[in-house]
C-alpha positions, -999 to +999 in steps of 0.1 A: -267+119+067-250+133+097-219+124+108-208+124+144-171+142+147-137+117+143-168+091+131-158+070+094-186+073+067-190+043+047-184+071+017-156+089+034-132+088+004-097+059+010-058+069+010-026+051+009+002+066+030+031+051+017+061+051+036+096+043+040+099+012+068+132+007+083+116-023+104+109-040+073+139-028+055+158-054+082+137-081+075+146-083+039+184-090+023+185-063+001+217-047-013+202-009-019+209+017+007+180+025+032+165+060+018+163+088+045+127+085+058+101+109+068+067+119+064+048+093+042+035+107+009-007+107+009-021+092-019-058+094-023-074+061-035-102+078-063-101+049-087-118+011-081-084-003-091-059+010-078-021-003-098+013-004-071+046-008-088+074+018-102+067+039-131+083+027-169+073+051-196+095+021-219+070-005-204+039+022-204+034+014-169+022+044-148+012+031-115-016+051-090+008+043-062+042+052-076+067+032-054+099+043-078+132+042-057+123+009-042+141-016-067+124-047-049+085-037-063+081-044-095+068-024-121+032-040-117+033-056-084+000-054-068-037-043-077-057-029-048-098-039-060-127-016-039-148-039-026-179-035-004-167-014+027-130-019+019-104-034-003-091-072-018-051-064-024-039-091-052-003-094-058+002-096-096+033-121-099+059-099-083+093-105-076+091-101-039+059-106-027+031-087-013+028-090+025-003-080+047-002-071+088-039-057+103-013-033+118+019-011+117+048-031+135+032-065+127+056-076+102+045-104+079+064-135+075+044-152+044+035-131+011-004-136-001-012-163-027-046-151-039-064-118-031-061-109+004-094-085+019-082-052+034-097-026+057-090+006+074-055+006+091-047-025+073-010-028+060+011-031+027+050-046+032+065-046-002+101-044-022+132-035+003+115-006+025+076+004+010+051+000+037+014+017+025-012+017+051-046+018+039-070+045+056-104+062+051-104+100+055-116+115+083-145+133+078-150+169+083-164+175+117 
């Protein structure tokens, strides 16, 4: 199959980029400091499931996205599920919630009650600051 240049493959392979979001950090009342922000970490997406929460080796919870330092996601809090083109996001009985825009700066007032269908450029809000925006790979031009 060819693929034109800056064009998405159905197969192109899915990351997270999961930042730090000091826009949603002032929407929520939490007590924990603001982390310095930056350059989101790249996760790449390799797995049909995909677990978000903070890692517990006592609770033998290693998630794919690792959210640790954010105190307001919980150790399982959502399950991203590949599904046709893109991805259903389910929260799993967090705390907080798990909160869905179609884009950055769109911030979320309600969190999903059942499994929420997500594509390309779609957006995570979760705990006190975590924003993860869901993106296929560019391919190789």
């Amino acid at each position: 199959m060819t693929i034109l240049p800056g064009r998405r493959s159905a197969a192109a392979p899915w990351v997270a980029e999961v930042w730090v979001d000091p826009q949603w950090y002032e929407c929520q009342s939490s007590p924990d400091r603001l982390p310095a922000f930056g350059p989101p970490t790249v996760v790449p997406l390799r797995n049909s499931q995909v677990l978000i929460g903070r890692h517990s080796e006592a609770m033998s919870v290693a998630p794919h996205i690792d959210c640790d330092g954010d105190a307001g996601v919980s150790r399982r809090h959502a399950q991203l599920t590949r599904h046709g083109l893109g991805w259903v996001v389910e929260d799993l009985g967090s705390a907080n919630g798990t909160y869905v825009s179609p884009r950055v700066g769109d911030i979320p007032d309600d969190p999903i009650e059942t499994g929420q269908p997500m594509g390309s450029g779609h957006v995570l809000y979760l705990g006190s600051w975590t924003r993860i925006v869901l993106r296929q790979e560019l391919s190789a031009g």
